[in-house]
Every structure is written in C-alpha cells, then in structure tokens.
C-alpha positions as CSV (number, residue, x, y, z in Angstrom):
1,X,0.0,0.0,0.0
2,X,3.0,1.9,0.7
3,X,4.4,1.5,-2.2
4,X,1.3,2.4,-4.2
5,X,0.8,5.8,-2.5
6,X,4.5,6.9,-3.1
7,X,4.7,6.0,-6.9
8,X,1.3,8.0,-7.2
9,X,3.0,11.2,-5.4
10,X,5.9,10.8,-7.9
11,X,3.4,10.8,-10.7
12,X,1.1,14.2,-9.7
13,X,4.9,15.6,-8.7
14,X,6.8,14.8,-12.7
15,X,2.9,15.9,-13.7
16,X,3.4,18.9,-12.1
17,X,7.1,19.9,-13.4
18,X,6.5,19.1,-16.8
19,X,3.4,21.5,-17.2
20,X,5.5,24.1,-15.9
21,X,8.4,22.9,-18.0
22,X,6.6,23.7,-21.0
23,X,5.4,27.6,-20.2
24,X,8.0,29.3,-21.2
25,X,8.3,27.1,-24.5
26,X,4.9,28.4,-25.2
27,X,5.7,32.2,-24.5
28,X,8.8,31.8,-26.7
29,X,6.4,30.8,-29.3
30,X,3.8,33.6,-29.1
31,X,6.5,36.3,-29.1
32,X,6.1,38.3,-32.0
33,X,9.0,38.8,-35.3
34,X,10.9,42.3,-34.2
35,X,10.4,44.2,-37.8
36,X,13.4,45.9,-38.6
37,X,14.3,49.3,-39.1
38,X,13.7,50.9,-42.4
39,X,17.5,51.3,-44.2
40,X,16.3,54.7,-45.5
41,X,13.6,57.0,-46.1
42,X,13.2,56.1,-49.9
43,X,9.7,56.6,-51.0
44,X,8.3,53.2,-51.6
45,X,5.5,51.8,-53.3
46,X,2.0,52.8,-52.0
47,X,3.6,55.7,-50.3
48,X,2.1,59.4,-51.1
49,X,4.2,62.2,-50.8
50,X,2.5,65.5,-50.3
51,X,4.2,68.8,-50.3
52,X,3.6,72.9,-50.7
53,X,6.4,74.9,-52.4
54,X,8.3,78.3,-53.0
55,X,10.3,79.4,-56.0
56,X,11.7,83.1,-55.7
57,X,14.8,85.2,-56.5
58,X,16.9,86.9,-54.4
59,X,15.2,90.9,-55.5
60,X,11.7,88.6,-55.3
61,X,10.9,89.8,-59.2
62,X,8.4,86.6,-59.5
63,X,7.5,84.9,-56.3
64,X,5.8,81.2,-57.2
65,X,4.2,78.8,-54.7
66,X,2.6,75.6,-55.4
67,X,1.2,73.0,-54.0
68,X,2.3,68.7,-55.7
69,X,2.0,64.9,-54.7
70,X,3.6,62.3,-55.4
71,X,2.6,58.4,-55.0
72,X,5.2,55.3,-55.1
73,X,4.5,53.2,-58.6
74,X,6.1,50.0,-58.7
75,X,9.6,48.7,-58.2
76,X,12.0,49.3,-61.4
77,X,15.8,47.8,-60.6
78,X,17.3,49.4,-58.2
79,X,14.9,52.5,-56.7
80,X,11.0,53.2,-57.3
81,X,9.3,55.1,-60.2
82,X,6.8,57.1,-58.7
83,X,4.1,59.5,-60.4
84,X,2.3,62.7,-59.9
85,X,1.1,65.8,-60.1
86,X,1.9,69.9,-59.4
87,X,-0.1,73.2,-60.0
88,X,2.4,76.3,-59.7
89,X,1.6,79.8,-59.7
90,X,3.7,82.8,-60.3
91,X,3.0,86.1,-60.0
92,X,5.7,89.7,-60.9
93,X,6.1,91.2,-57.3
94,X,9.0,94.1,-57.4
95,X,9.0,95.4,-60.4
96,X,5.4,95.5,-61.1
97,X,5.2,97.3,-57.7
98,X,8.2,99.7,-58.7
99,X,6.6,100.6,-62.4
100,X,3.3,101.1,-60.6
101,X,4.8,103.9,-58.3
102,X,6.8,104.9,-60.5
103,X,4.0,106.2,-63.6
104,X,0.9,105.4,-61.3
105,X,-0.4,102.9,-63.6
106,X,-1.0,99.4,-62.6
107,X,0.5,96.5,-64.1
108,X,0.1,92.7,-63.5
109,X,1.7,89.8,-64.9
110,X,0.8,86.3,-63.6
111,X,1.2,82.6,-64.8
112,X,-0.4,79.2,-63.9
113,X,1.3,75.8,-64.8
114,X,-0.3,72.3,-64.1
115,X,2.2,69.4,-65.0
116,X,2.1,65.5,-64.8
117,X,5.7,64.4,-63.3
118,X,7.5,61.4,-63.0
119,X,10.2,60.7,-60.5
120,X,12.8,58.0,-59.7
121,X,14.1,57.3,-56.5
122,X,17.3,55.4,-55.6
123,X,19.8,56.0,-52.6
124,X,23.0,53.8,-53.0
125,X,22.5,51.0,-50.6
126,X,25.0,51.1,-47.1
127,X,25.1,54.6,-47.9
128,X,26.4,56.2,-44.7
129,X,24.9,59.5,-43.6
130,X,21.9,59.3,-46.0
131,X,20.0,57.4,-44.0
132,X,16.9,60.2,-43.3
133,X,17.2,61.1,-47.4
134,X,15.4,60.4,-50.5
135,X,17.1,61.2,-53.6
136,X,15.3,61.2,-57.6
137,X,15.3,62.5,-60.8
138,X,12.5,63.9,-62.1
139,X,10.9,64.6,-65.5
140,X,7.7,67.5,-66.0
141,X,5.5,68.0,-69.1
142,X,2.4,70.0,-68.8
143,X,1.1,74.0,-69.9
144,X,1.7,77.1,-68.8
145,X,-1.0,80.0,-68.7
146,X,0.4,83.2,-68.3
147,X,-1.6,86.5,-68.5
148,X,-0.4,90.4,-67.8
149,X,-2.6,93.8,-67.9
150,X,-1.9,97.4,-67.9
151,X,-4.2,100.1,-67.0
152,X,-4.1,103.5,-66.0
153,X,-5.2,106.8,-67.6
154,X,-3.1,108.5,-70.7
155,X,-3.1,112.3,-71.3
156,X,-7.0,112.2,-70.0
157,X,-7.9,109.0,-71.9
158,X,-8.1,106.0,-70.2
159,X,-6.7,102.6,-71.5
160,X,-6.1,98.8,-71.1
161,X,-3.7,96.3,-72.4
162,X,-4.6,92.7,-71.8
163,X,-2.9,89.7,-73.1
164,X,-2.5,86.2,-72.5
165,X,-1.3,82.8,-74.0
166,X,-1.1,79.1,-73.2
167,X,2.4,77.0,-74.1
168,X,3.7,73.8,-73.3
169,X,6.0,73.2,-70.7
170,X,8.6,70.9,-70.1
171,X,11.1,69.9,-68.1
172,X,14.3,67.9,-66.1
173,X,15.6,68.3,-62.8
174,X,17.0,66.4,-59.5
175,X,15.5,66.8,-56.0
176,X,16.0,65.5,-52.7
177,X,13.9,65.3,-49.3
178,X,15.8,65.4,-45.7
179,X,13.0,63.7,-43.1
180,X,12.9,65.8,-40.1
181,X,10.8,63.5,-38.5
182,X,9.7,60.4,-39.1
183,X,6.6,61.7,-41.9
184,X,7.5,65.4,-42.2
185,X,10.4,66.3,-44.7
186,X,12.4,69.5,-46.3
187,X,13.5,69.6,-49.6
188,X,14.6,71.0,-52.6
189,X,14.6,70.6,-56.5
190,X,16.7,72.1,-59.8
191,X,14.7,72.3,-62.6
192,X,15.5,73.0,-66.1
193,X,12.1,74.1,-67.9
194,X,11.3,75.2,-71.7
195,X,7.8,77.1,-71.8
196,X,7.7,80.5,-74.0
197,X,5.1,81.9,-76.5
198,X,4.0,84.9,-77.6
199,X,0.9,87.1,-76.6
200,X,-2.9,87.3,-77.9
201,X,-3.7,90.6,-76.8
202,X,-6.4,93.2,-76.4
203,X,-5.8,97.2,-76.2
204,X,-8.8,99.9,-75.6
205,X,-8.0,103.1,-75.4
206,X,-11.0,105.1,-74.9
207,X,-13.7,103.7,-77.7
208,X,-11.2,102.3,-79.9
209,X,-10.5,98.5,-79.1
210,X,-7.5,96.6,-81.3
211,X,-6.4,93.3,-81.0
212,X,-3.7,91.5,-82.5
213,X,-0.6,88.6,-81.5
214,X,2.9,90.3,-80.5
215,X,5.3,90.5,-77.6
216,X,6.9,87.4,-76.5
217,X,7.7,85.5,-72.9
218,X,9.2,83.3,-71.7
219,X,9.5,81.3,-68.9
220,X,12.7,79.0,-69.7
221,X,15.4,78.4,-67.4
222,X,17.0,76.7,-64.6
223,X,15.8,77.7,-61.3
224,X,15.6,75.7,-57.6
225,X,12.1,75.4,-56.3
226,X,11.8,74.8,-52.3
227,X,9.6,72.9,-50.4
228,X,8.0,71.5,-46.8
229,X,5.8,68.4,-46.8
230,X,4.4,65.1,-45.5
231,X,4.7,61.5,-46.5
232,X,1.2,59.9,-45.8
C-alpha cells in the first residue's frame, strides 16, 4: 500500500514539473518577429508624398508657390518610379510694384502651370549619412498659362492692355527630401524648364479697341524650387 501511495506522489509531482516545464516554450512561441528598421527614407510603393512649395529670387521679381503629390508606382531595378502631379503659380512682385509707383499705372503679370511628373528614387544601398534622405530624378511636361494687364489713364484718356497665351511646358531636374521626422520632410529641386510663346492681346483706349498677336515670354530656365511636406 506503501508503495502504491508513493509512486502516485511521484506521478502528480513529474505531472506537475513538466506543465511548468513547458510555459515558457509556449511564451517563446507567441513572441512576436521584431520588424526591422527601415535602411532609409526612400519613397516606396504605395507611399504618397505631399508637399507645398516656393520658388523666388533673391530681388523677389516673381515669387511662385505651389502645391504637388507624389505616389510610389512600382519597383524598377534598383529604386522606385513614382508618379504625380503639381499646379504652380507665379506672380511679378517688385518690379510691377516699382513701375506702378513709378507712372501710377497698374500692371500685373501672372502665370499658372499644371504638370504631370514622374520621379525616380534610388539611394546607394549602405550609404552612410543618408540614412533620413530620399534622392530622384524627375521629368515634368504640362502647360503654362500666363496673362499680364496694364491700366491706367493716358493724357485724360483711359486705357487697357490685356494679353495672354497658353504654351507647353517641359522639363528635367534632381530633388532631394531630408525627413525631419519620421513623416514630415524639407527639400529642394533644380529644374531645367522650356515654356515660352507669344501674346494674344487686347488694347482699348477710350472707344477704340485693337487686338492682335505680339510681344513674347518666356518662362525658360534653370531655377531651384523649395519645399516642406508630408509623407502619408
């Protein structure tokens, strides 16, 4: 009887220990894959890069801003093709502001430009220090609309010159994004663009009214456009 009771202690007791044995076996089990840390802030497919922009020289003779987005296409070799969109608006600032002091007239000159764009992004892999960057080459094609106005009064007669025009535009350029945090980015882009035409334009002067296709413009040339925006 003795012997009975002890070898059913010694059961319930390796019973025992071998549940607890196998807890932590369990736990190891349910832990869940650490994900590791992104290599580098490369836009990727699916993501959407939104940002607002400013384009202006240093005597602020046109002063642009614009607004764009970007979205992560598909994998090609070594980076990611992404496409897009950008509306940009200009508008004269100094010296339409000096000519209307100057002759009391006022003058305007503004342009609008939508474009399509295409990008590609591709950081060198193990690339030290460009961890927080994304790097691409971009290519624009869309129109610009530009339109300018003078009116003001001549020796007692007033008058108005209106013209305006819509011309392709096209373009190359490089840019780069610096992540300030982990969604929210700085960057900056040089752009070569061709857009020029010539005006359609309308002139009153008191009840007289001509009309007729002259004086060109041009909006060709390299310039670097900033910009501030959010990857979503």
């Amino acid at each position: 009887m003795k012997t009975l009771i002890g070898m059913l202690c010694l059961a319930t007791l390796l019973s025992v220990t071998s549940a607890r044995a196998q807890d932590p076996q369990m736990q190891a089990v349910e832990t869940p894959a650490v994900t590791e840390a992104r290599p580098n802030r490369l836009q990727g497919v699916g993501d959407v890069d939104i940002r607002a922009t400013l384009n202006a020289d240093i005597i602020l003779a046109f002063v642009n801003l614009g607004v764009g987005a970007d979205l992560g296409l598909l994998k090609l070799g070594p980076g990611v093709l992404a496409v897009g969109g950008e509306l940009e608006v200009g508008a004269c600032v100094t010296p339409c502001v000096a000519l209307n002091l100057a002759t009391g007239w006022s003058f305007s000159h503004l342009f609008y430009a939508p474009h399509a764009r295409a990008t590609y992004h591709f950081v060198p892999e193990k690339s030290s220090g460009l961890e927080k960057v994304d790097l691409y080459g971009l290519v624009l094609a869309g129109i610009t609309y530009t339109t300018t106005s003078v009116t003001g009064d001549g020796a007692g007669t007033p008058f108005e010159y209106k013209g305006h025009d819509v011309s392709p535009s096209v373009g190359l350029g490089i840019g780069g994004k610096y992540f300030i945090q982990d969604n929210l980015f700085l960057g900056a882009e040089g752009r070569l663009r061709l857009s020029s035409g010539q005006y359609d334009y309308t002139v009153r002067a008191g009840n007289v009214t001509l009309s007729d296709t002259q004086s060109t413009w041009s909006m060709s040339g390299f310039n670097v456009q900033f910009f501030a925006g959010l990857r979503l």
